[in-house]
Structure formats: structure tokens, C-alpha cells
C-alpha positions in Angstrom: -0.6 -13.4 -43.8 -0.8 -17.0 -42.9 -4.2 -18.3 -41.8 -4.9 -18.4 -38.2 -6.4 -22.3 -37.4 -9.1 -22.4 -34.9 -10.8 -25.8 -34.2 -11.1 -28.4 -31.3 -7.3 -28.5 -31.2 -7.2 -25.0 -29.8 -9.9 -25.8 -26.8 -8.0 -27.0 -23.7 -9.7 -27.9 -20.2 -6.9 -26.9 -17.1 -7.5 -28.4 -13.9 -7.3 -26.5 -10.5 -3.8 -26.0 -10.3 -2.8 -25.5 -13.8 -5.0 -23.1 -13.9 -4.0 -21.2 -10.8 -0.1 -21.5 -11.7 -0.9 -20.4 -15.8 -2.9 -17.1 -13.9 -1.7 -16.4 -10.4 -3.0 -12.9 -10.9 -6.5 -13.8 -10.8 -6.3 -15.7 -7.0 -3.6 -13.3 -5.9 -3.2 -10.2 -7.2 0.0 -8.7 -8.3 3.0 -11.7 -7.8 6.5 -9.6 -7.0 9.3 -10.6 -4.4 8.2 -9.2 -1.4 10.0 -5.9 -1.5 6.0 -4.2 -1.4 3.6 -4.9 1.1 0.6 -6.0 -1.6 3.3 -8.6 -3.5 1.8 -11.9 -3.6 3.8 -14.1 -0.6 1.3 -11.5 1.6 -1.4 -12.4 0.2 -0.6 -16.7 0.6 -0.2 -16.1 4.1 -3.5 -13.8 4.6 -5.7 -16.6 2.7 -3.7 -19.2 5.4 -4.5 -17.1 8.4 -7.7 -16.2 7.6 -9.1 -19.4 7.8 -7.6 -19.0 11.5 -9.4 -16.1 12.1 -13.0 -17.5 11.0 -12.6 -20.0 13.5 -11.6 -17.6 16.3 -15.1 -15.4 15.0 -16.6 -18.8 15.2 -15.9 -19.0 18.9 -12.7 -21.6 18.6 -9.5 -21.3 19.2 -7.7 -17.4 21.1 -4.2 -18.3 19.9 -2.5 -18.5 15.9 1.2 -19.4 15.9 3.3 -18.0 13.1 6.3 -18.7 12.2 8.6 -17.6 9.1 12.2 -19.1 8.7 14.5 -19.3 5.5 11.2 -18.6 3.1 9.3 -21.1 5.0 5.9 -20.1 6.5 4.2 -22.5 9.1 0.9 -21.0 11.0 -0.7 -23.6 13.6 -4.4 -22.5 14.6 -6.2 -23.8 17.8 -9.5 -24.0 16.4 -11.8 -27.2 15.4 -9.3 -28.6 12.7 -10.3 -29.5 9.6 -12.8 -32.6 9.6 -10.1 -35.7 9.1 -11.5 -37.3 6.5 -11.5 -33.9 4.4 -8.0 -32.7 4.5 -6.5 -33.5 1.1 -10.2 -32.1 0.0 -9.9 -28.7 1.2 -6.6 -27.6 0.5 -7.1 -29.4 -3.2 -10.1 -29.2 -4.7 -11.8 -26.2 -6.0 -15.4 -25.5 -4.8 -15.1 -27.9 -1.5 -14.8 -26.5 2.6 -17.0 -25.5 5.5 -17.6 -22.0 4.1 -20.6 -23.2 1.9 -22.0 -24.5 5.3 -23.3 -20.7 6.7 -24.0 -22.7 9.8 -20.3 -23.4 10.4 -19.1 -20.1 9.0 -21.8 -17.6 9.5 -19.5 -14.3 9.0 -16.1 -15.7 7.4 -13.9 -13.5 5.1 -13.4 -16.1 2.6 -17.1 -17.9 1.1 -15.4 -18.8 -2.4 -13.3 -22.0 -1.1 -10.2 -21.2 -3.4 -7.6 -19.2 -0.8 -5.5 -22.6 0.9 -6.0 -23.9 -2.7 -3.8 -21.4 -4.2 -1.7 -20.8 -1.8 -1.0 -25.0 -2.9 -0.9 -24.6 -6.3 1.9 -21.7 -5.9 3.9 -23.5 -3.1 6.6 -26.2 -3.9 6.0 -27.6 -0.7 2.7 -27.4 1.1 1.7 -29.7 4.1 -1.5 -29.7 6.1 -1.9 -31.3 9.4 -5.3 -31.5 11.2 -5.9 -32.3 15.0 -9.2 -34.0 16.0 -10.0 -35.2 19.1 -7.1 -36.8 19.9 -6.1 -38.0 16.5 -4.3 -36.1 13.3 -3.8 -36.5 9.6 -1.3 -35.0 7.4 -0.7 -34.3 3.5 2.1 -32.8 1.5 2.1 -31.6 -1.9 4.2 -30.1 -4.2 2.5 -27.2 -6.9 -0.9 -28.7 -5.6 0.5 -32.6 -6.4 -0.4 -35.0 -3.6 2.9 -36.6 -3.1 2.6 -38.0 0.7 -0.7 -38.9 2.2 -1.0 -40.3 6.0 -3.9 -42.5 7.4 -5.9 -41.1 10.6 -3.4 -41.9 13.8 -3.7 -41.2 17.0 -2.0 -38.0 18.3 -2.6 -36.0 21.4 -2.1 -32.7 20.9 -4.9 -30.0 21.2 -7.7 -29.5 18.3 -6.5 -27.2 14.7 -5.0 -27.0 11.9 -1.4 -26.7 11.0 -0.2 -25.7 7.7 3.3 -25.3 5.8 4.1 -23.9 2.6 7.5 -22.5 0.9 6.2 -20.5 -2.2 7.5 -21.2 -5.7 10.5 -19.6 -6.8 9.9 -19.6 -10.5 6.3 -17.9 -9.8 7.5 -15.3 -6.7 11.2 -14.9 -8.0 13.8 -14.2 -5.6 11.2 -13.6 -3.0 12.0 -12.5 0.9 10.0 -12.1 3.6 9.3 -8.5 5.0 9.0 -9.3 9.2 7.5 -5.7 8.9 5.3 -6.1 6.4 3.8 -9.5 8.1 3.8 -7.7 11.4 1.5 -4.7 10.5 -0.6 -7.6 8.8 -0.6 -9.5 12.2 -1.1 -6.1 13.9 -4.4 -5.3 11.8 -6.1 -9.0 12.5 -5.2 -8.3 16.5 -7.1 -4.7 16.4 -10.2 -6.7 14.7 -10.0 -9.2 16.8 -9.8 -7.9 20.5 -8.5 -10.4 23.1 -6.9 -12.7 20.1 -3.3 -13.5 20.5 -0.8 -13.9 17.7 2.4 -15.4 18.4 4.8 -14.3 15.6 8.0 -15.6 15.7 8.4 -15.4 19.7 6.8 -12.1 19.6 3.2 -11.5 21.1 0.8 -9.4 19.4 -2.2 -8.6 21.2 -5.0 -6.1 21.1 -7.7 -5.7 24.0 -9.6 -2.3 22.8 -9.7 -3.0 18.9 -10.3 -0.2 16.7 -9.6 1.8 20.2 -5.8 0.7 20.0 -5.8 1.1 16.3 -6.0 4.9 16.0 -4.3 5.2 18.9 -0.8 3.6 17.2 -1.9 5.6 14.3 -1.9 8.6 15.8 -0.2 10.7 18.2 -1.9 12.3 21.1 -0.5 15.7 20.9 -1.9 16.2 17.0 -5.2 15.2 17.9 -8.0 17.3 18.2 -10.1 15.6 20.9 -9.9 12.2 22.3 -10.5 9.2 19.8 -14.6 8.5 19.8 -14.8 4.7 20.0 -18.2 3.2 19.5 -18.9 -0.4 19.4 -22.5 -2.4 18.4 -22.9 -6.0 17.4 -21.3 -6.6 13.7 -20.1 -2.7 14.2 -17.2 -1.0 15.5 -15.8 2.6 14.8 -13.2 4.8 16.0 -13.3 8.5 14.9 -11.3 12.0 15.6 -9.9 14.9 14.0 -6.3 15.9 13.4 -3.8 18.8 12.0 -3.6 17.0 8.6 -4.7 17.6 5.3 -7.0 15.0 3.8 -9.0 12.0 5.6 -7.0 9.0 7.0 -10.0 5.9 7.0 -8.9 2.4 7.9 -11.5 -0.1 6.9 -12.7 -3.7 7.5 -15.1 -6.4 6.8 -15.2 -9.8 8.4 -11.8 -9.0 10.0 -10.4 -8.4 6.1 -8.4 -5.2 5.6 -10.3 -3.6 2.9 -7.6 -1.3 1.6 -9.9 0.3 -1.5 -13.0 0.9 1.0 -16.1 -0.1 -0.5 -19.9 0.2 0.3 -19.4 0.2 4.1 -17.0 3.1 4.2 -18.9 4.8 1.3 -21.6 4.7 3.9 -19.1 5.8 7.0 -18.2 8.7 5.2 -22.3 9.6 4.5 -23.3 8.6 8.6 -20.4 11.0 9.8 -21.6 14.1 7.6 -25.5 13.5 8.1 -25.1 12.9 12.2 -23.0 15.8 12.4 -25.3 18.2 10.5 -28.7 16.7 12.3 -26.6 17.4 15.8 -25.6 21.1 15.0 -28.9 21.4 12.9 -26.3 22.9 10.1 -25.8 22.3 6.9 -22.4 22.3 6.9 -20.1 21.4 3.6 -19.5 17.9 3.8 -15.7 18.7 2.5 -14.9 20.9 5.7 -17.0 17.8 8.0 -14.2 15.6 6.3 -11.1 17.4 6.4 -8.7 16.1 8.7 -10.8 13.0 10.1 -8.8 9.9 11.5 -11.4 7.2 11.0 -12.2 3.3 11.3 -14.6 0.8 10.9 -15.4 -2.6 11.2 -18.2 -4.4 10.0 -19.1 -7.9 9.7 -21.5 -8.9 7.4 -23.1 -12.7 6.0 -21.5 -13.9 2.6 -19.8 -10.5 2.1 -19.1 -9.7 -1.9 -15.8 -8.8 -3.1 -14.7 -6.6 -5.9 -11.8 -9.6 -6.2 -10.4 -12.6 -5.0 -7.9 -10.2 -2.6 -10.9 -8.7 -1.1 -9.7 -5.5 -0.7 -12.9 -3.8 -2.3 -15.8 -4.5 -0.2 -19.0 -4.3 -3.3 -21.9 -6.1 -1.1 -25.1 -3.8 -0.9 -27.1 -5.7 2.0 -25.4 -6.9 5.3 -27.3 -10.6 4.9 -29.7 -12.4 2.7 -32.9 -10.7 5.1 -30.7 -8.2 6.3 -31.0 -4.3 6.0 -28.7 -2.5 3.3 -25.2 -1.8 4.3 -25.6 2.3 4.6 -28.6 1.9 6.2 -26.8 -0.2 8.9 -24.1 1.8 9.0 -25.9 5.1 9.1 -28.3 3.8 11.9 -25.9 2.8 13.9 -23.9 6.4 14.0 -27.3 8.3 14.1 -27.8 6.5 17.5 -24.6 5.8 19.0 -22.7 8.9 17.5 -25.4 11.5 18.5 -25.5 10.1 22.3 -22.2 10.3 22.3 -22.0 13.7 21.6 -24.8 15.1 23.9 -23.1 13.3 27.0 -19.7 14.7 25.6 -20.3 18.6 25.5 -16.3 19.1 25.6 -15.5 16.7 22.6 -19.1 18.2 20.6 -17.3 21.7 20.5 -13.6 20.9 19.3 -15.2 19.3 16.8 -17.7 22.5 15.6 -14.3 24.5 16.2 -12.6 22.2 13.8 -15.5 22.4 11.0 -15.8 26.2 11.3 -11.8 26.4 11.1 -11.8 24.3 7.6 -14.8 26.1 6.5 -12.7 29.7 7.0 -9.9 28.5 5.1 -11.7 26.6 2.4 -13.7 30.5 2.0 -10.2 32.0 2.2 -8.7 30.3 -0.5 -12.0 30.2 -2.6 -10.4 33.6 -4.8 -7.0 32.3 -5.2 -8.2 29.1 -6.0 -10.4 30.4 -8.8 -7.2 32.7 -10.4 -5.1 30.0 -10.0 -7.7 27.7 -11.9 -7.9 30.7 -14.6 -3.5 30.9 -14.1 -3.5 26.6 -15.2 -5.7 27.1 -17.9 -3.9 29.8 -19.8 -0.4 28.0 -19.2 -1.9 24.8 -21.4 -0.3 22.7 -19.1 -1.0 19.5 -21.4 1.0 21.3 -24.2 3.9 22.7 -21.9 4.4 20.8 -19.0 2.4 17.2 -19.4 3.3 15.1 -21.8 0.4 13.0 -21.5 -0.3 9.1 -22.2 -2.7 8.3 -24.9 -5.1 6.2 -23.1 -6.2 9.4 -21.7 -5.9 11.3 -24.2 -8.1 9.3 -26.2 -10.8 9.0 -23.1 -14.2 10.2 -25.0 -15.5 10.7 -21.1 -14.1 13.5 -19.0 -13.3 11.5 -16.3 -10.9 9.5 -17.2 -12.3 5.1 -16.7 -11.1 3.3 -14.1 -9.1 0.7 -15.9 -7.6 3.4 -17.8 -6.4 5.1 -14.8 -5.2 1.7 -13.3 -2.8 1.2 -15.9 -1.0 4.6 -16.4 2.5 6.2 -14.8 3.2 9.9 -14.9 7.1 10.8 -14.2 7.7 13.6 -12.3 11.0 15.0 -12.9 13.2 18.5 -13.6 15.0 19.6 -16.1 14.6 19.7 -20.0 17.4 16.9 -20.7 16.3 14.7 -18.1 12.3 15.0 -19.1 13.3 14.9 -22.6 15.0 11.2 -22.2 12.2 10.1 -20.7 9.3 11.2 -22.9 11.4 9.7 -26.1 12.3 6.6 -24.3 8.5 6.1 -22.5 5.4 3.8 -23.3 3.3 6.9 -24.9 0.1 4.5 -24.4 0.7 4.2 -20.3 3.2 6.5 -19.5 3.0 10.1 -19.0 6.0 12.8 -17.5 5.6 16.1 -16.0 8.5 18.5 -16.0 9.3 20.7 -13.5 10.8 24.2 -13.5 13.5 24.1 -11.1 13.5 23.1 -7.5 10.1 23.0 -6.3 9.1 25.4 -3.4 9.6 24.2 0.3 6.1 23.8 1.2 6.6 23.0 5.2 4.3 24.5 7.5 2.3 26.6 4.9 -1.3 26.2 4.5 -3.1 25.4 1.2 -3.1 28.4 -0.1 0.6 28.6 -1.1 -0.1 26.0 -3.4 -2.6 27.6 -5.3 -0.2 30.9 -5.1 3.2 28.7 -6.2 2.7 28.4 -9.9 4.8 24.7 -10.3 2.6 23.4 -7.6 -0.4 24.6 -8.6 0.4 23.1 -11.9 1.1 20.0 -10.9 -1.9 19.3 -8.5 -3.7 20.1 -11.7 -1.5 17.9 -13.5 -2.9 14.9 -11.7 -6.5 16.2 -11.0 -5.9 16.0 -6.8 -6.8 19.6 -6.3 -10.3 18.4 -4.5 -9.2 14.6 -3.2 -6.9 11.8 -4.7 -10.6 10.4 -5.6 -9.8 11.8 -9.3 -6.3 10.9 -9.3 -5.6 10.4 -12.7 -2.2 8.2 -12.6 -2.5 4.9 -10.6 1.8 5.5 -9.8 3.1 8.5 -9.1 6.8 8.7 -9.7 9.5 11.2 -8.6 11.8 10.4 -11.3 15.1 12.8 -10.4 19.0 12.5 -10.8 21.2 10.8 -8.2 23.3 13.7 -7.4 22.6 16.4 -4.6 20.2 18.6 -6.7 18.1 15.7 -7.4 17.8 14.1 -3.9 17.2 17.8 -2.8 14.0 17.8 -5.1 13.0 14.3 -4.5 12.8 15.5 -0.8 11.1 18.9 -1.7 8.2 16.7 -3.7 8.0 14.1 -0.9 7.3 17.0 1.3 4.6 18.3 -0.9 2.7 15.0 -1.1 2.9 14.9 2.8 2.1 17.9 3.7 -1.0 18.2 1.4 -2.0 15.2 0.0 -0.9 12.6 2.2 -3.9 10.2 1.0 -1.7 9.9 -2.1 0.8 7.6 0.2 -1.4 6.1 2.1 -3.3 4.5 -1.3 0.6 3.9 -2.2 0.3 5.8 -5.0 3.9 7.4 -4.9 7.1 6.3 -5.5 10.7 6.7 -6.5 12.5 5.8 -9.9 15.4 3.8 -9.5 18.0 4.4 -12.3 21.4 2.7 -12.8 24.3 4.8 -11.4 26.8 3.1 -13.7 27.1 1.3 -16.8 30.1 -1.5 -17.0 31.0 -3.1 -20.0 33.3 -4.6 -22.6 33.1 -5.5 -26.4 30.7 -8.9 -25.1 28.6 -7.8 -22.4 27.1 -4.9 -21.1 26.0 -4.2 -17.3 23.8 -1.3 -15.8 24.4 -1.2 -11.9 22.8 0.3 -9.3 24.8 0.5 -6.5 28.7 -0.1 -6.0 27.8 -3.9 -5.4 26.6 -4.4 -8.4 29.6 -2.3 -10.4 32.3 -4.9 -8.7 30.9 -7.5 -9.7 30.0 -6.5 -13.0 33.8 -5.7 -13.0 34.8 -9.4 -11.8 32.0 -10.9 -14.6 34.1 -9.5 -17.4 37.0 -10.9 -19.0 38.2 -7.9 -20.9 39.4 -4.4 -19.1 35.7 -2.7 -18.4 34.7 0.6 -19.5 33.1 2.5 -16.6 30.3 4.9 -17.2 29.0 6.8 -14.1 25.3 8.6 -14.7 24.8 11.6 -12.6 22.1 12.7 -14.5 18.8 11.3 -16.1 19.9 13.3 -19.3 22.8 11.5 -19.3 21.3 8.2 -20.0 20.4 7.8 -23.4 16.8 7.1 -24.7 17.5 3.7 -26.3 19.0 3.0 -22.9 16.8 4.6 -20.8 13.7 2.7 -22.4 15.0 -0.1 -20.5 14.5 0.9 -17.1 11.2 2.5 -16.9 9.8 -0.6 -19.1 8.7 -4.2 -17.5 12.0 -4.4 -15.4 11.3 -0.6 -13.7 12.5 -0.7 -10.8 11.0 1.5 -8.2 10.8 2.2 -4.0 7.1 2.4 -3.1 6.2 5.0 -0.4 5.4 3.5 2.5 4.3 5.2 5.9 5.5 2.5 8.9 3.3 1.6 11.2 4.2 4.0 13.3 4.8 7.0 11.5 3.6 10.6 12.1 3.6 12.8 9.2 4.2 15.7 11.7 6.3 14.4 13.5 8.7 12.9 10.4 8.1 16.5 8.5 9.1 18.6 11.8 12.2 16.3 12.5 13.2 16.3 9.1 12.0 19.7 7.7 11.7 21.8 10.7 14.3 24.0 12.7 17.4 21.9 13.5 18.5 20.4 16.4 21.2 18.6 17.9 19.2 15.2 17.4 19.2 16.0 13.8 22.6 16.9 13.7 23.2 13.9 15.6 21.1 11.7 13.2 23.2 13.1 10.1 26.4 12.3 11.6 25.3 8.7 11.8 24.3 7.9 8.9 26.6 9.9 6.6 28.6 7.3 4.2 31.5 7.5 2.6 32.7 6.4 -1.0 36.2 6.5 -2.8 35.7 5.4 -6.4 38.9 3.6 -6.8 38.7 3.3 -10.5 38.4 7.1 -11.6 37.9 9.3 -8.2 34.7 10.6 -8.5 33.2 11.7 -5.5 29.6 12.3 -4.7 28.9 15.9 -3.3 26.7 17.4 -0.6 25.9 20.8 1.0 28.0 20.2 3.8 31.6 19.5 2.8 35.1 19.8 4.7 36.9 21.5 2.1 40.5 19.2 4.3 39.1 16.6 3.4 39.8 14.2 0.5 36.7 11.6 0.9 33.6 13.6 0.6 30.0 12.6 1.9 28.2 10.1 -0.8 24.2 11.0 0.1 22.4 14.3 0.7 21.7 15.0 4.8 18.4 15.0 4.2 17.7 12.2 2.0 17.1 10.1 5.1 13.4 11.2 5.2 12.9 8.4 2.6 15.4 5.9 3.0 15.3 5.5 6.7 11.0 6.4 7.8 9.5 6.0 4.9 10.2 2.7 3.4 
């Protein structure tokens, strides 16, 4: 083997921008085209607006303009504007803006001074205008290269900052902006922000009870089990009730910064809610049955707040300032005050929510039997023999728990069938990748109670499967995937599973841990070239691409595909729908519509949205329950498949 040099050659200094461009990940998190709503274009225009925000905290400025048009974002604040003679500075030089100054910025999200820069470096076009007192500056650049600079000139409009950027194709490729996506974003800085108005593209988005509003577009009144507690302090704001649910539903924030993966301050949320409630009752109730079903938020702000990373979606600060008290003692004060009066003046509210504890403590003593057979049932059946093909970085875990950054970089499959799990365990990344094979269609879980999952054996087995049986905190798979066939058995499953997840562990899509395996539905090739197409867009013009007369391959089932082939899809190009609950989705409501008795809405609904394909090459049709047996051109998607496709996005 050839010797390896290492000497001075092989040290190399990058400046600011090389090394932002050479390691996006580090300033943005995961890059991707937009199609999720944690792909990197978010995150540019977070680190944009947030320096809005800090100067409406700051007392400056009630209005942000945004504006999003052919991949171009421009967002025009109202506040103090950047100091003139410091504009090319702060969007362009590491380690230089007001956020050092804690006079200026006392509670700002961002303290590190890197968020405009990388949104520079990652841009191919990037302008920044400040507004002064009657005069204005303005500086272009192109991946974080000065290329236009203008003197100090006079201008008369009002005070702030305006600031352009297109991201760069070769770094976000193919990217498109999600107006939902951006809008829920907007949504979250209005509710953090009460009385602060966002203007995005022509639409107003305004919030004047905050956290109030929040939970009350979360939720829907008829599911709830009281009316939402809102509480507000200086630096504090909560919102808390209980609902039909399974599982908590927290929405967190520090310094008006989403904080998706909690942190200290919702650690200590969690801890105030159990202790006031026990010292209120003077019981000792279990903190699981205080917990279950709870629709939460909070809002803290806190001085130079500490982040687990440069997305700051982590909150890892221990103190609330320098001289100030710890964050769960803050946070704990503040509900043992507020939360307790609150209760005493509320006698009505006090007792729905005893009635709710004792309810979850019945069922949780109900279950505790079956629970333990079924534990005993999992045991015997070796699931990680028989049904889990497991990945070897937890397999070769030394600690029972499997590590963090383990369980970050793992997959398990969920899919049916011997063939189909068969192709994907031989055509899988045994190091990351793990599958779980299902016995047949799983059961319809709507409208049962817990304990049919401990009674069901597949269900029980696969909660086990991926350690959720007492929270997603043990989840042992960062993605979850329902990996099924694209005929109507498959979608049929896929919609059985998604029910599941819903109905009992909805956390596990709300941390956008779920999601759905796309495979190719046909392959198209000739002696040259070879194309694997998803959709019947792709298959023409695959078809037109080729010079030769194509062979035409249509999967129907996983087991279909090959495992040489098949190792191409779930690899680095996997492609796969995340998830996603819309702002405005019930899980009641979607699982009654969708899952519930029918009704001539439904019906309706179906009708709509049935489609219709005639493959012109070799007549295959697609098939679903509902067929008219007169007619030639059959129905392409299962009924019911809408539950994803058109809600859950």
C-alpha cells in the first residue's frame, strides 16, 4: 500500500465563505430542495428574519415584509438598520454585529454573528440595503464575493434593513419554495410575538394573544378537555390543556426561536406541570397519567441563550442570564405561582383536569396485565430473529440504550410480505438500515383504546420493534418508513400503519419521524440506457429519451424489484414523503373523516379525486375496491389513500 504523505502541504486555511460553502451542514443543517420543512432554503430565511425579530424584541420596528418570487427571497424590516458604515461587515465577516453588544441585543436568538453570513456564502446573489436617518447604503455579492458596493446617499425612506438573496443551485439543487412551509414559519414568529405584523406576500399574519392563539389553531374546541390555561410573566409565557389524544403535543420557544427538539426549558415545563399539580391535589400522582394527553407551550426568553447547534433547535442553556436563576427553577417558580392561583380561582377547570388524571390512571391500571403478557408474548417470539432484521450499529451498542448518534443515523423499513422484505434486507445498508416484516394487513386500530395493541400480536410486536411502548423518548430509528407495494393491498396497509402511528403514537409525526418509501413504478430502457420512473411523466419521457423501441417494465410489487436494483433506491438517492401534520390538522378529525362511518362528504370527496389511467403501451390498469365491472378504464389510486396525499403532506 502506497504511503500516505502528510506534511505542510496537506494544512490549508479556508476563509469565511469557503468554509461555509465546503460545509453547509455545520451553519445550516440538512441542505435538500425544499420538499421538507427542515431543508436548508428554511433555515436561510429564519437566520434573515431573525435578525428582524431581535429588533422588534428590541422595541423597533412592528412590521417585516416578505416576499418570495421565482426563488428570490426579499424581507425588508422596519427597525434601526444596520449602522451605515457597517453593512458589508455584517453580512461578511465572521465574528462582527451588534449581537456581541448585550446592550443593543439583550435577549436575541442569534449571539454567534454567523446566520446573514451564511445565508451569503450560499446565495448567488445576496444584496443588503440599510436605511439611516434619511440616508441608505447598499452591497451585493455573489457566494459571499463583494461585487457592487455603494457610497452613503441620501434616501428618504423609513429606518431598516432590507435584504435579498437567491440561494445557490449547485448547493440547494432544484430547490422550490414551500408558501406553506414559510407560512407556518411566519405563523410561529406572529404567536411569539403578539401585536407583530408580517406581511407575506400580500397576506397579513398577525397574532394579538400569542401562545393563546397558538393552541387555539392547534386545537379544536370540541376535543378539548377544558378551556386552554394561558399564563403570561415577564420572559414567560405558557399555554396548557388536555385533550382525547394519546401522547403529549409541546410546542416550545426561546428568544422567539422554535425549538423543535425542546431542551432545558421544556425539560423543566414538563417537571413544573407534574410538581404544581401534585402539590394542588396533595397527590402523588404518576407523572405518565399527569402527562398523557397534554397540549402544551412555552415561551421563554433568556440572555445569551446556548444552543445544541447553529439551527437552534435544541435549547442546552442551564441558567436564564449570567446572574440569573437556573432555567427549571424559573420555570418551575413561575408555574408554582401562576399555575396554582390559577387553579384555586378556576374550581370548574381544577376538576376536568383531576377527572382527566384519574381517567389515564384507570386505564394505564387496566392494561397493566395485558401489558405484562404481552411483554412475556414479545419476548418468546425473538422478534430480532423473526421479525427485525436489525442494523448493526445497534446491534453492536455495548449500552442498552442505544447512543444518540447511533440512533440519529439509522432507518428501519416497515413493510409486508416475505418477497418484498426479503429485497430489501439483501439490497439494505446492514450498518444503518434495519426492516421489519409484517404478517399481513395490520389490524384497523380506529377508535380502540391502548389496550388492543398490547392484545394484537403484529402491533404489539412492532411497538416493541422500535422501543415506543412507553414514549417516542426511546425511539430507536431516527426514520420510520412504511415501505409497501404501489398496488391496492399496499396502499391499504400504508393507510392501516398511518392509522396506527396516529391514533397512538402521534408524537412519532410530530418529531417527523415517519415517512413513506417511494419506489419506481416502471423501469424503461433499451440496449444504452436504462430509466426507473416514478410516475407516468417520468415513463414518457423516458420513452421520448431513447432512440431504440423501449422495453417497459411495470413494478407492482417491492418483490418485484430486484436487490441489485433495489439497492439503488433506498441508498443516497431514497426518495421518500415525510409526514407532515398541516397547520391545521386534527388527528380526530382527519382519522374520523377518513376512518370513521361514511358519509356522503366522503363519498363526495372520493368521487373528486378518483383518477383515471389507460396505459397505452400494454393495458395495464390499476385496481381498487370499488370497480364498475362496464367499465373499461378502472380507478388508478385506492379511495382511501387520500389520508396522506391530500392532509397529511
Amino acid at each position: 500500500m502506497a504511503e500516505v504523505k502528510y506534511n505542510e502541504d496537506n494544512i490549508k486555511s479556508l476563509d469565511w465563505k469557503e468554509h461555509i460553502r465546503l460545509r453547509p451542514g455545520m451553519y445550516i443543517g440538512k441542505l435538500g430542495d425544499g420538499s421538507h420543512i427542515d431543508d436548508g432554503i428554511y433555515i436561510l430565511i429564519k437566520e434573515v428574519i431573525d435578525n428582524s425579530i431581535d429588533e422588534y424584541v428590541m422595541g423597533y420596528g412592528k412590521h417585516i415584509e416578505l416576499k418570495i418570487e421565482d426563488g428570490r427571497v426579499s424581507v425588508r424590516d422596519f427597525g434601526r438598520g444596520i449602522p451605515l458604515g457597517k453593512v458589508v461587515d455584517c453580512v461578511s465577516k465572521i465574528n462582527t454585529g451588534g449581537k456581541y453588544d448585550s446592550k443593543a441585543f439583550k435577549k436575541s436568538v442569534g449571539l454567534n454573528g454567523v446566520g446573514t453570513k451564511a445565508v451569503n456564502a450560499l446565495s448567488t446573489y445576496f444584496k443588503v440595503q440599510a436605511y439611516r436617518d434619511e440616508k441608505t447604503k447598499i452591497a451585493e455579492f455573489n457566494q459571499g464575493i463583494l461585487t457592487k458596493e455603494s457610497k452613503i446617499i441620501k434616501g428618504n425612506a423609513s429606518n431598516g434593513t432590507l435584504i435579498e438573496f437567491e440561494p445557490d443551485n449547485n448547493i440547494f439543487k432544484n430547490y422550490k419554495f414551500r408558501s406553506d412551509y414559510v407560512e407556518n414559519q411566519l405563523w410561529n414568529y406572529a404567536y411569539l410575538n403578539a401585536g407583530l405584523k408580517i406581511n407575506f406576500n400580500n397576506k397579513v399574519i398577525y397574532s394579538k394573544n400569542g401562545l393563546l392563539d397558538l393552541l387555539t389553531k392547534k386545537t379544536n374546541p370540541e376535543h378539548l378537555r377544558y378551556p386552554i390555561i394561558h399564563l403570561k410573566g415577564e420572559d414567560i409565557e405558557i399555554a396548557l390543556t388536555h385533550g382525547q389524544q394519546y401522547g403529549e403535543e409541546y410546542y416550545s420557544f426561546v428568544n422567539g426561536q422554535n425549538t423543535t427538539q425542546g431542551g432545558t426549558h421544556l425539560q423543566a415545563y414538563r417537571e413544573a406541570i407534574v410538581s404544581t399539580i401534585r402539590n394542588f391535589y396533595s397527590k402523588t400522582f404518576d407523572s405518565k397519567d399527569i402527562h398523557a394527553s397534554i397540549i402544551g407551550a412555552i415561551s421563554v426568553r433568556v440572555e445569551e441563550p446556548v444552543f445544541e447547534s447553529q439551527t437552534k433547535t435544541k435549547l442546552g442553556s442551564l441558567n436564564i442570564g449570567p446572574e440569573g436563576p437556573s432555567v427549571k427553577a424559573f420555570v418551575m417558580d413561575f408555574l408554582k405561582n401562576n399555575l396554582d392561583n390559577f387553579l384555586h380561582k378556576n374550581k370548574d377547570i381544577a376538576e376536568a383536569i383531576l377527572k382527566r388524571i384519574q381517567q389515564s390512571e384507570r386505564e394505564r391500571k387496566e392494561i397493566a396485565g395485558i401489558k405484562k403478557l404481552a411483554n412475556q408474548r414479545a419476548k418468546k417470539a425473538n422478534i430480532h430473529n423473526k421479525k427485525l432484521r436489525d442494523c448493526r450499529l445497534h446491534l453492536t451498542d455495548k449500552v442498552k440504550k442505544t447512543s444518540e448518534e447511533n440512533r440519529m443515523a439509522t432507518t428501519i423499513f416497515i413493510t409486508e410480505g416475505d418477497s418484498a422484505s426479503g429485497s430489501i434486507t439483501k439490497a439494505r445498508d446492514v450498518q444503518r438500515q434495519a426492516v421489519f416484516s409484517l404478517r399481513g394487513k395490520p389490524l384497523n386500530c380506529y377508535g380502540m383504546t391502548k389496550k388492543i395493541v398490547y392484545q394484537n400480536e403484529e402491533l404489539n410486536l412492532l411497538q416493541h420493534a422500535l422501543d415506543i411502548e412507553d414514549g417516542i423518548e426511546n425511539l430507536r430509528y431516527n426514520r420510520v418508513v412504511i415501505a409497501t407495494d404501489a398496488d391496492v393491498d399496499g396502499m391499504h396497509i400504508r393507510l392501516l400503519l398511518l392509522t396506527f402511528f396516529l391514533q397512538f403514537f402521534p408524537d412519532l409525526v410530530r418529531q417527523r419521524h415517519l415517512y413513506i418509501l417511494n419506489t419506481p413504478l416502471f423501469r424503461v430502457r433499451d440496449k444504452q440506457k436504462t430509466f426507473y420512473c416514478y410516475d407516468e411523466t417520468e415513463k414518457q419521457n423516458a420513452i421520448k429519451s431513447l432512440r431504440g423501441k423501449p422495453e417497459i417494465t411495470r413494478f407492482k410489487g417491492l418483490g418485484e424489484i430486484s436487490p441489485s436494483e433495489f439497492g439503488g433506491f433506498i441508498g443516497e438517492d431514497i426518495r421518500l414523503d415525510q409526514v407532515l401534520l398541516q397547520e391545521q390538522t386534527s388527528i380526530e378529525d382527519i382519522l374520523g373523516y377518513y376512518m370513521g362511518k361514511n358519509t356522503p362528504q366522503r363519498q363526495q370527496f372520493i368521487i373528486n379525486n378518483l383518477k383515471y389511467e389507460i396505459d397505452e403501451l400494454n393495458q395495464e390498469k390499476g385496481v381498487i375496491e370499488l370497480k364498475d365491472e362496464d367499465n373499461p378504464v378502472e380507478p388508478k389510486v385506492n379511495t382511501q389513500q387520500i389520508l396522506l396525499e391530500k392532509e397529511i403532506e
